[in-house]
C-alpha positions as CSV (number, residue, x, y, z in Angstrom):
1,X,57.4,1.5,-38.6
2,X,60.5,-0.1,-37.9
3,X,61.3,-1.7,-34.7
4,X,63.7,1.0,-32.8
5,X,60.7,3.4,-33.3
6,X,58.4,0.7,-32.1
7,X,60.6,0.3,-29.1
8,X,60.6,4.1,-28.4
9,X,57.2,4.2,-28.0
10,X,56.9,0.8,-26.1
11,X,59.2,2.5,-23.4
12,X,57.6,6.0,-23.8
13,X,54.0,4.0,-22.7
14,X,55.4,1.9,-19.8
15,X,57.0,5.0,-18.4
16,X,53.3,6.8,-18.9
17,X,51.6,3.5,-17.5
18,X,54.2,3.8,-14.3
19,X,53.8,7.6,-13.4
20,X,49.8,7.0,-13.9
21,X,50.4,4.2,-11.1
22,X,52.2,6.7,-8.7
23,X,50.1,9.7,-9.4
24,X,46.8,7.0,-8.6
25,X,48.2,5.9,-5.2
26,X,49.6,9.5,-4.3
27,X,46.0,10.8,-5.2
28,X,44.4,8.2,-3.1
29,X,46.6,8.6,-0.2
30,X,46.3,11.9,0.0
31,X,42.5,11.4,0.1
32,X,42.2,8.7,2.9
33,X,44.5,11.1,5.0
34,X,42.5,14.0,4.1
35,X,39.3,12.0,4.9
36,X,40.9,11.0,8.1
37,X,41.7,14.4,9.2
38,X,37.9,15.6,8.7
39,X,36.6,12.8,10.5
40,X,38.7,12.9,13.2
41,X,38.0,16.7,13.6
42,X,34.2,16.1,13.4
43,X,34.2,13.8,16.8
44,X,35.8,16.4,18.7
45,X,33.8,17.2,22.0
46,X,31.6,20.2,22.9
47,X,33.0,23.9,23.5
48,X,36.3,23.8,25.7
49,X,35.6,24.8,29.7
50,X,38.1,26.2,31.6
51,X,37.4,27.2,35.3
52,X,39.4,28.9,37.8
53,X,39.4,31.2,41.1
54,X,41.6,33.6,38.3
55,X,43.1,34.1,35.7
56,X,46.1,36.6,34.9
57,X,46.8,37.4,31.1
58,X,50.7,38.3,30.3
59,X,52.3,40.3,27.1
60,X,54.7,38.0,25.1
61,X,57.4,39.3,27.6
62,X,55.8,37.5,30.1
63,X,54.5,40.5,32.3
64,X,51.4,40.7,33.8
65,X,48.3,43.0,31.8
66,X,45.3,42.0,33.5
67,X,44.0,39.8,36.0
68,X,40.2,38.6,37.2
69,X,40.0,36.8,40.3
70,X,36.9,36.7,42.9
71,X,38.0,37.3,46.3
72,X,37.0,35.0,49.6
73,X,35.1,38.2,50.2
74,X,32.4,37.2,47.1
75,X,34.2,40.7,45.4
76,X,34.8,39.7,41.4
77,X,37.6,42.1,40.8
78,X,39.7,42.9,37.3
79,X,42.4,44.6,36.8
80,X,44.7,46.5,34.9
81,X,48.9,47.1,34.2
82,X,51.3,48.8,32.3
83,X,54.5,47.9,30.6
84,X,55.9,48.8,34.7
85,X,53.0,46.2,36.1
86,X,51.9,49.1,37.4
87,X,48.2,48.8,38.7
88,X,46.5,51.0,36.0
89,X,42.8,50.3,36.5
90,X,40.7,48.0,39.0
91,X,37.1,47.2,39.2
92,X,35.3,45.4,41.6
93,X,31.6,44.3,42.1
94,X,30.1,42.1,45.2
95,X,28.7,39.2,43.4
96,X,24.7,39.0,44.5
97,X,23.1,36.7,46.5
98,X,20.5,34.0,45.6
């Protein structure tokens, strides 16, 4: 072999030798971040609690569909609107006593 070919190659397998550097430390960042990400998932807390005297769900326009409240009068009551806010429907019940 004569030495321009020898030099081809000798710059064809430090090129190979860097990109296998970058694709190791790429491939092991990616994993410690990916590892990261599941452990810092798994010590989330318990199921979410939220409380409240009621609650009133809107459309993506921002108008009221439906509320649930409980009344100082121990009545749970939910209820219904239209596109209007309209009262469509309403429910109530007297919450029972211990």
């Amino acid at each position: 072999m004569n030495d321009s070919t020898m030099d081809t190659l000798a710059r064809r397998v430090e090129r190979l030798e860097r990109e296998n550097r970058w694709w190791r430390v790429t491939s092991t960042f990616a994993l410690l971040l990916l590892s990261l990400l599941v452990f810092l998932g798994a010590t989330q807390k318990g199921p979410f609690e939220l409380r409240s005297n009621r609650f009133v769900l809107t459309d993506k326009e921002g108008r009221q569909r439906a509320s649930l409240e409980i009344l100082p009068s121990e009545l749970v009551r939910l209820m219904t609107y239209d596109r209007m806010e309209t009262q469509t429907l309403s429910i109530s019940r007297k919450l029972p006593t211990r």
